[in-house]
MARDRENDO-173275 format. One record per atom (N, C-alpha, C): x, y negated, z negated; residue in one letter; residue number from 1. Coordinates in Angstrom, 1 decimal. Example, Ala and Ser with C-alpha at 12.3 -4.5 7.8 and 13.67 -1.06 7.14 Angstrom:
px, py, pz, residuo, num
13.2, 5.7, -7.8, a, 1;
12.3, 4.5, -7.8, a, 1;
13.2, 3.3, -7.8, a, 1;
12.8, 2.2, -7.1, s, 2;
13.7, 1.1, -7.1, s, 2;
12.9, 0.0, -7.9, s, 2;
This chain:
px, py, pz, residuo, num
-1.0, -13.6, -0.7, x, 1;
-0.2, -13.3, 0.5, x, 1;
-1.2, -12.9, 1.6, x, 1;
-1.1, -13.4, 2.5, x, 2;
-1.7, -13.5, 3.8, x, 2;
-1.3, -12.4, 4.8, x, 2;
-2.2, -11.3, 5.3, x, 3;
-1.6, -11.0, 6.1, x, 3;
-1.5, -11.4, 7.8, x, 3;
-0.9, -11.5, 8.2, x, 4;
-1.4, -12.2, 9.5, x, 4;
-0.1, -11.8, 10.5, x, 4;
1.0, -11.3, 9.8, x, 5;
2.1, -10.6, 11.0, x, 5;
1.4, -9.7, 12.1, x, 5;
1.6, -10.2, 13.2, x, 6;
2.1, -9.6, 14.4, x, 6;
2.8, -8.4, 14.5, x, 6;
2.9, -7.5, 15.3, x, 7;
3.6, -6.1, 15.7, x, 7;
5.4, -7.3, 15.8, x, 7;
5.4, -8.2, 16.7, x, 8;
6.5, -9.0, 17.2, x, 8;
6.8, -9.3, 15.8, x, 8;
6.6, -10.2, 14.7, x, 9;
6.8, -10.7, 13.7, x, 9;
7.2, -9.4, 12.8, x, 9;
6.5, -8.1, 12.7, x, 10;
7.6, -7.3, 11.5, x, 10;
8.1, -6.7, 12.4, x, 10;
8.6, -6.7, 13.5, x, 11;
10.0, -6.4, 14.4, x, 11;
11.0, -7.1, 14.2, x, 11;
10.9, -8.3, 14.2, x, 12;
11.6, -9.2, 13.8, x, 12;
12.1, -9.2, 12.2, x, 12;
10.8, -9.3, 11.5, x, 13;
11.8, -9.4, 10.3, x, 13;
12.0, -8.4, 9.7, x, 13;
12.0, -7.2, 10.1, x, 14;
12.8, -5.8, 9.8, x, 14;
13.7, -5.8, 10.8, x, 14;
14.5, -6.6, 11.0, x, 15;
16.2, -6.3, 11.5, x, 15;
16.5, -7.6, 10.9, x, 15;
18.0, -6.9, 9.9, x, 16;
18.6, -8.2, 9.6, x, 16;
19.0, -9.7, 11.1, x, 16;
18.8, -11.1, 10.5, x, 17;
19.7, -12.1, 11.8, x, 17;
21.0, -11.5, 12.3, x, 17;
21.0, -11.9, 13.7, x, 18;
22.5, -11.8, 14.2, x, 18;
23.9, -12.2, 13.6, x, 18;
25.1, -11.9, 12.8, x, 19;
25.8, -12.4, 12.2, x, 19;
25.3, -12.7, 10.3, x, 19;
24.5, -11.9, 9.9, x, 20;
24.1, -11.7, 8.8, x, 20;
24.3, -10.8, 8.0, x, 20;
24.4, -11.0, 6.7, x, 21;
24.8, -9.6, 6.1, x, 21;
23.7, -8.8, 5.6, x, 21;
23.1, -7.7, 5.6, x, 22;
22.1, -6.9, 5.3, x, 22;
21.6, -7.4, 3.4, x, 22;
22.7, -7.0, 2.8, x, 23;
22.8, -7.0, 2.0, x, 23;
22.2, -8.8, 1.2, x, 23;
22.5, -9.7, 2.2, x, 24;
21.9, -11.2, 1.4, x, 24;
20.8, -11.4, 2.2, x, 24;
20.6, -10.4, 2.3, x, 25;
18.7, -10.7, 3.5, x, 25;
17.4, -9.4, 3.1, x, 25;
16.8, -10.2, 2.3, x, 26;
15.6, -8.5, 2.0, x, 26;
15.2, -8.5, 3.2, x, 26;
14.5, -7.7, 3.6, x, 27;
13.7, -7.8, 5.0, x, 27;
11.9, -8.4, 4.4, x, 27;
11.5, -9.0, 5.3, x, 28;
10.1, -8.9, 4.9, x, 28;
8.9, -8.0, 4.1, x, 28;
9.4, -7.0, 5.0, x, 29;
8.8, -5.3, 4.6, x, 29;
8.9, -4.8, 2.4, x, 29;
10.2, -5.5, 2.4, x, 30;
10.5, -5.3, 1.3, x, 30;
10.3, -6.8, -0.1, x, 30;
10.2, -7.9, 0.5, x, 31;
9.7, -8.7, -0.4, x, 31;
8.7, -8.5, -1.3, x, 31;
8.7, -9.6, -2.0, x, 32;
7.5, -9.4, -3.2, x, 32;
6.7, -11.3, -3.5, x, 32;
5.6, -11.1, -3.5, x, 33;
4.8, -12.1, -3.8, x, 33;
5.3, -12.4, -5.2, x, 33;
4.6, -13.7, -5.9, x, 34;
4.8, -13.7, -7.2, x, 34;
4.4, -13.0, -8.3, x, 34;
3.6, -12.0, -8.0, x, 35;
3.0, -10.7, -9.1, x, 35;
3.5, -9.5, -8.7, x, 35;
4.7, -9.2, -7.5, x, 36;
5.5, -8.2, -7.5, x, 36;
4.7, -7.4, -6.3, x, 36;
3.7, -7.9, -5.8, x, 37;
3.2, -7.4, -4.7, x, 37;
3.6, -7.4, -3.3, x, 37;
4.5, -6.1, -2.8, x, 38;
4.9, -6.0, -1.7, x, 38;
4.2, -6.1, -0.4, x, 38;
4.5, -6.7, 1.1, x, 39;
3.3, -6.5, 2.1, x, 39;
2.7, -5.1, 2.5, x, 39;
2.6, -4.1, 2.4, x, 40;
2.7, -3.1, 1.7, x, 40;
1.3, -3.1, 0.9, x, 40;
1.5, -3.5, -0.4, x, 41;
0.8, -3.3, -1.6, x, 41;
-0.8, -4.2, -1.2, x, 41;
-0.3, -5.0, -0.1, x, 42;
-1.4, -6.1, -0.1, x, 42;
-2.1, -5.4, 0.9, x, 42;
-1.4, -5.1, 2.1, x, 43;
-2.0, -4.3, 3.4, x, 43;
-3.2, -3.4, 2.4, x, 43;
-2.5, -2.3, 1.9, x, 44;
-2.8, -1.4, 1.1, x, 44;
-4.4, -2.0, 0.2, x, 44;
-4.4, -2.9, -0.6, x, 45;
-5.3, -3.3, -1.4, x, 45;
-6.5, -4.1, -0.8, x, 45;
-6.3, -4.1, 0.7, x, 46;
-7.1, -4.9, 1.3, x, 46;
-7.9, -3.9, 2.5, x, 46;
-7.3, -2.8, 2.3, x, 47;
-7.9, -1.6, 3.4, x, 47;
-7.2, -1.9, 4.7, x, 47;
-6.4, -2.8, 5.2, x, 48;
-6.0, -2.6, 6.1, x, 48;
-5.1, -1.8, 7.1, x, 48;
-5.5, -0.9, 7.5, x, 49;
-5.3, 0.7, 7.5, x, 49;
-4.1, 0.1, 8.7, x, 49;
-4.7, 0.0, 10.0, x, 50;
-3.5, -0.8, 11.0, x, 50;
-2.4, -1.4, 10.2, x, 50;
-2.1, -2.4, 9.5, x, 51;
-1.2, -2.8, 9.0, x, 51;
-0.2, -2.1, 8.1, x, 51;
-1.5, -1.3, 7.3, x, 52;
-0.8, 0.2, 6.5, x, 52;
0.5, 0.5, 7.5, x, 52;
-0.2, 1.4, 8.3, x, 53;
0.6, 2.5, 9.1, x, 53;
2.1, 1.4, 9.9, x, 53;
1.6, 0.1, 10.1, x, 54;
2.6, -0.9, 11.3, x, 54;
3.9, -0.9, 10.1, x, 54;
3.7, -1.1, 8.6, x, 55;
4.4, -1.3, 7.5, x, 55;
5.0, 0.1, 7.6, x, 55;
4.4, 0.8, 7.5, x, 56;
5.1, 2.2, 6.9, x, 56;
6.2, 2.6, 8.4, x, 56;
5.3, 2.5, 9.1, x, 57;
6.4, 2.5, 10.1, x, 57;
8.0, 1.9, 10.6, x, 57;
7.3, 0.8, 10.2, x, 58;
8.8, -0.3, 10.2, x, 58;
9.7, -0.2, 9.0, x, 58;
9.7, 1.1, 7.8, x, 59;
10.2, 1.0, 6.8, x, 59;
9.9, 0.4, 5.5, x, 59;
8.6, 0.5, 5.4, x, 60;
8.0, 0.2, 4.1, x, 60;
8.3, 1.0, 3.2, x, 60;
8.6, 0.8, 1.6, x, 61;
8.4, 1.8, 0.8, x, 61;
7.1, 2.1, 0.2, x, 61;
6.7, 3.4, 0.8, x, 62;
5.4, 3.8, 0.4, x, 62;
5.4, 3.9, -1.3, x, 62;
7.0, 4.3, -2.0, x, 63;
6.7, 4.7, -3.5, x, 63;
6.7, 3.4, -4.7, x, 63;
6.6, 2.2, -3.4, x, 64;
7.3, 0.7, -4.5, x, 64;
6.4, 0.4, -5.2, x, 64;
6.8, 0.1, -6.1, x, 65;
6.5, -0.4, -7.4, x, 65;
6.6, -1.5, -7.9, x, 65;
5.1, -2.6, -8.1, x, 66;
5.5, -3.7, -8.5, x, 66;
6.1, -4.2, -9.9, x, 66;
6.4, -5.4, -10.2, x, 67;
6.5, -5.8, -11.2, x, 67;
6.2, -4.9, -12.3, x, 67;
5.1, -4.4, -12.6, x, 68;
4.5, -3.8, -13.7, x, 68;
4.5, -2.7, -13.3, x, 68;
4.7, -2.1, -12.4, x, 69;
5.0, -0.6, -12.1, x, 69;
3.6, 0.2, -11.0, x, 69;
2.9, -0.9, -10.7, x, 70;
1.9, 0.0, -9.9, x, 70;
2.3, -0.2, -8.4, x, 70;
2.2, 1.1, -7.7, x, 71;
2.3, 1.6, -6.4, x, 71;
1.1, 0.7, -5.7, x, 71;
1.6, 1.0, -3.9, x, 72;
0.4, 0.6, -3.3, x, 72;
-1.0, 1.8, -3.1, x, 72;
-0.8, 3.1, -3.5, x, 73;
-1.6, 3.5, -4.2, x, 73;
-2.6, 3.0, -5.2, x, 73;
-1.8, 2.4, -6.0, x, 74;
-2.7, 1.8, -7.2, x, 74;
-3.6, 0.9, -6.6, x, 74;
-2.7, -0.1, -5.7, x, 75;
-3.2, -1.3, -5.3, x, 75;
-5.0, -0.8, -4.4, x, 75;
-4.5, -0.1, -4.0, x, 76;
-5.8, 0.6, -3.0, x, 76;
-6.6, 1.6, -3.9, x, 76;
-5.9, 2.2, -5.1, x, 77;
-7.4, 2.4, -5.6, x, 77;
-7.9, 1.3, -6.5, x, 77;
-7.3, 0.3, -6.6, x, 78;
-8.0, -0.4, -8.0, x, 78;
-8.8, -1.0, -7.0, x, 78;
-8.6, -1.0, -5.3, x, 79;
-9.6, -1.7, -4.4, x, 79;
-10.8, -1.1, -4.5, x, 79;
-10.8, 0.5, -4.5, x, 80;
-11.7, 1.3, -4.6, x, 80;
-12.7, 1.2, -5.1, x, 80;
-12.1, 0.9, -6.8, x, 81;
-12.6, 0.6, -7.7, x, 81;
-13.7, -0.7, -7.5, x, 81;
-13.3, -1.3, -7.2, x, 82;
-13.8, -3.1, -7.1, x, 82;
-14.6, -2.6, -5.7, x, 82;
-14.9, -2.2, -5.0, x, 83;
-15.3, -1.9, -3.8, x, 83;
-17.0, -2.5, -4.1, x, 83;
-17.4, -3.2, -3.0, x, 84;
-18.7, -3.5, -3.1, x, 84;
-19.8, -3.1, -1.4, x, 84;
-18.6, -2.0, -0.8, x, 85;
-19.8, -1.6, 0.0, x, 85;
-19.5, -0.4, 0.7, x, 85;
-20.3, 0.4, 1.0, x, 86;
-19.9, 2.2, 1.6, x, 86;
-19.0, 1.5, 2.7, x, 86;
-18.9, 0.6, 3.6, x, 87;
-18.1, 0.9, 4.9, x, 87;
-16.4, 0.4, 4.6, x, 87;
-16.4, -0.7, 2.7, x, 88;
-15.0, -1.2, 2.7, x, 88;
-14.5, 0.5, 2.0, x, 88;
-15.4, 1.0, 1.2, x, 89;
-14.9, 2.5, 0.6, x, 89;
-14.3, 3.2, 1.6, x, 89;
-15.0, 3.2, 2.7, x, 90;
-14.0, 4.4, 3.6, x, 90;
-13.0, 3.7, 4.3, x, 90;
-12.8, 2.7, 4.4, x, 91;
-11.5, 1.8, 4.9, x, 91;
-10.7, 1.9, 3.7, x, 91;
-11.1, 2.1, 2.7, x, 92;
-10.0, 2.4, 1.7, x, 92;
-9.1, 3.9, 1.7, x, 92;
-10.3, 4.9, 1.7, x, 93;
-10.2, 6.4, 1.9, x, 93;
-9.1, 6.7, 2.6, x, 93;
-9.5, 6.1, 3.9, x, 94;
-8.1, 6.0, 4.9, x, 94;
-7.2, 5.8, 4.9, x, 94;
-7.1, 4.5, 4.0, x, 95;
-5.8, 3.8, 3.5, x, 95;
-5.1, 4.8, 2.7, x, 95;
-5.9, 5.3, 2.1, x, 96;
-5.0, 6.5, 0.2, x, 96;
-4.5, 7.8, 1.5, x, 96;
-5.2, 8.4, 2.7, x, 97;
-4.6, 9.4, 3.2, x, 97;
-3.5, 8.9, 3.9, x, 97;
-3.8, 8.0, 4.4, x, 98;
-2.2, 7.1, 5.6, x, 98;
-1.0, 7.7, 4.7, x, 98;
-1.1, 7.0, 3.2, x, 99;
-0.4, 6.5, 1.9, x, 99;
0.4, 8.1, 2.1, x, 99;
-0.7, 8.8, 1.9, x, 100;
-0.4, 10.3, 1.4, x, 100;
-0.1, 10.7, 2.4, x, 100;
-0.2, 10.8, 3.7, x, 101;
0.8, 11.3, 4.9, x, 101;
2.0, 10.6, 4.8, x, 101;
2.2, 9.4, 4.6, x, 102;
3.9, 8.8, 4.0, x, 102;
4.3, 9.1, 3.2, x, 102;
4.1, 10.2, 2.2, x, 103;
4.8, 10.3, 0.8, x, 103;
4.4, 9.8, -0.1, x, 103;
3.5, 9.1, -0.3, x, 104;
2.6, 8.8, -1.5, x, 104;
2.3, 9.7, -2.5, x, 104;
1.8, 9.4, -3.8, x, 105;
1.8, 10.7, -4.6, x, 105;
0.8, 10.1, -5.7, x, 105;
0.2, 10.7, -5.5, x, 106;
-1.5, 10.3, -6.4, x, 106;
-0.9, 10.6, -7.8, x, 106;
-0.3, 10.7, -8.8, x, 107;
0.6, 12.0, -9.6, x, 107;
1.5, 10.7, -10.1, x, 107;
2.1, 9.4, -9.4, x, 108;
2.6, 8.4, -9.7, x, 108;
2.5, 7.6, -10.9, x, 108;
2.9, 7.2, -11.8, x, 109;
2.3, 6.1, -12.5, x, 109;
2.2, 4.5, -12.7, x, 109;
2.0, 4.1, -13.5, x, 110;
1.9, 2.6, -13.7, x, 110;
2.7, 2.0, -14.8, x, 110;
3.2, 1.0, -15.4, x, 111;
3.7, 0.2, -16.6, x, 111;
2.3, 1.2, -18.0, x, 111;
1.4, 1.3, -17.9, x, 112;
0.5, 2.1, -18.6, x, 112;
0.8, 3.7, -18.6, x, 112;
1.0, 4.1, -17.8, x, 113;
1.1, 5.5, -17.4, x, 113;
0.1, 6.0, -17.0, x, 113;
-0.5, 5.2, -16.1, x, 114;
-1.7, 5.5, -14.9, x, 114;
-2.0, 6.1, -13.8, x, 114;
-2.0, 7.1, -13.6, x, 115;
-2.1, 7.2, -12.1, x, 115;
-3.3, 6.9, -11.1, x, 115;
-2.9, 6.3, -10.1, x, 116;
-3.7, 5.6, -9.2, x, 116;
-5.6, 6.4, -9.5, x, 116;
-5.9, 7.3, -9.4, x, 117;
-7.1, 7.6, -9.4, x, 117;
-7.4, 7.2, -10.6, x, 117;
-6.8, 7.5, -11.8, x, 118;
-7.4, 6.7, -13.4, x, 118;
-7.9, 5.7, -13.2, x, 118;
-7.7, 4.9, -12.3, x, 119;
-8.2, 3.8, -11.6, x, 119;
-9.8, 3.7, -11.1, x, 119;
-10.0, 4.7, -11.1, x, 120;
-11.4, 4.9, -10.4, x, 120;
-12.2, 5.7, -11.5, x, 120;
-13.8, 5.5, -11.2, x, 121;
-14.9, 6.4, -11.9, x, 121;
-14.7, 7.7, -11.6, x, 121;
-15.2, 8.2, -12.6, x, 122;
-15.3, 9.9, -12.2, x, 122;
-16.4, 9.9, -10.6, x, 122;
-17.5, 9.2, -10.2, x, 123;
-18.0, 9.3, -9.1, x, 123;
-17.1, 9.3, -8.2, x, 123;
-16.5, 8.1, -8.0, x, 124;
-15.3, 7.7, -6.9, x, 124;
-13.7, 8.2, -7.0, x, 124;
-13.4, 9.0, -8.4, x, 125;
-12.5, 10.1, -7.7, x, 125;
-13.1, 11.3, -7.2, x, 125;
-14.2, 11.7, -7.4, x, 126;
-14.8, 12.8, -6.6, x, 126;
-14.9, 12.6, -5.1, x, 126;
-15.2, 11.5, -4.8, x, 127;
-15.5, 11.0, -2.9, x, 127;
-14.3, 11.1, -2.7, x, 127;
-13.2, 10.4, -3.4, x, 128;
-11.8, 10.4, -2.8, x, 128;
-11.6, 11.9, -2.8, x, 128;
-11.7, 12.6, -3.6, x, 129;
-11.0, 13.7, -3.8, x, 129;
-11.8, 14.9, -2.3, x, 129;
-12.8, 14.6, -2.1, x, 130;
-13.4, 15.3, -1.2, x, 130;
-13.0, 15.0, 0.6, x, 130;
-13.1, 13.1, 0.4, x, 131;
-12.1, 12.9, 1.2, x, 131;
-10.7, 13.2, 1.7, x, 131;
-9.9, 13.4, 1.1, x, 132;
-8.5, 14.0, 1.0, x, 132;
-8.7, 15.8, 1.5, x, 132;
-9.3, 16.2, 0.9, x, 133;
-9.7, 17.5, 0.9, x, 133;
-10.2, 17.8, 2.6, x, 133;
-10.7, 16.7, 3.3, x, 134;
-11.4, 17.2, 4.3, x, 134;
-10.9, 16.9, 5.8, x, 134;
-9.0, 16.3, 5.2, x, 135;
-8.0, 16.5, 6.0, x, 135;
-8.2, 15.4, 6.9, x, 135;
């Protein structure tokens, strides 16, 4: 999944069509790729913090759960995890506080019974955790 919406584009497709019924129309916000990955979960896993917050704003669910049960939490720490350089790490950091100023809940689980930091080394829940901590 691509992100590439426009502010105009999830305006648009967060209001059901004219003469439509809400109900036979998901909104964009709310679809799922074919692994259950909401735009949301991809913003989220890709650090992109602007699209984070444009999502969460327009009505994203910060608590959704893919397919297999992981949040976009998960998705952004298993980025953490996979992270290959100090400047994508703190574009993530940002991402997990955005998360956590919308109701996110590190505390969440997975299809495993994971929660999103389990996801991470003991090094890299400590940076996160220090991050978080430093408001």
């Amino acid at each position: 999944m691509v992100i590439a919406a426009g502010e105009a584009e999830l305006e648009r497709a967060s209001k059901p069509e004219a003469g439509s019924s809400v109900k036979a129309h998901k909104p964009i916000i709310a679809t799922e790729d074919s692994e259950g990955n909401s735009p949301l979960h991809v913003a989220a896993g890709c650090g992109h913090l602007a699209m984070v917050k444009e999502l969460l704003q327009k009505g994203a669910e910060v608590k959704a759960k893919k397919t297999y049960g992981g949040t976009p939490m998960h998705a952004c720490c298993q980025a953490i995890a996979d992270a290959t350089s100090p400047e994508q790490t703190v574009r993530l950091h940002e991402v997990v506080v955005a998360l956590l100023n919308a109701g996110a809940l590190l505390e969440d689980t997975d299809e495993k019974g994971r929660m999103a930091p389990m996801l991470l080394n003991k090094e890299q829940q400590i940076a996160l955790l220090k991050r978080i901590q430093s408001g």
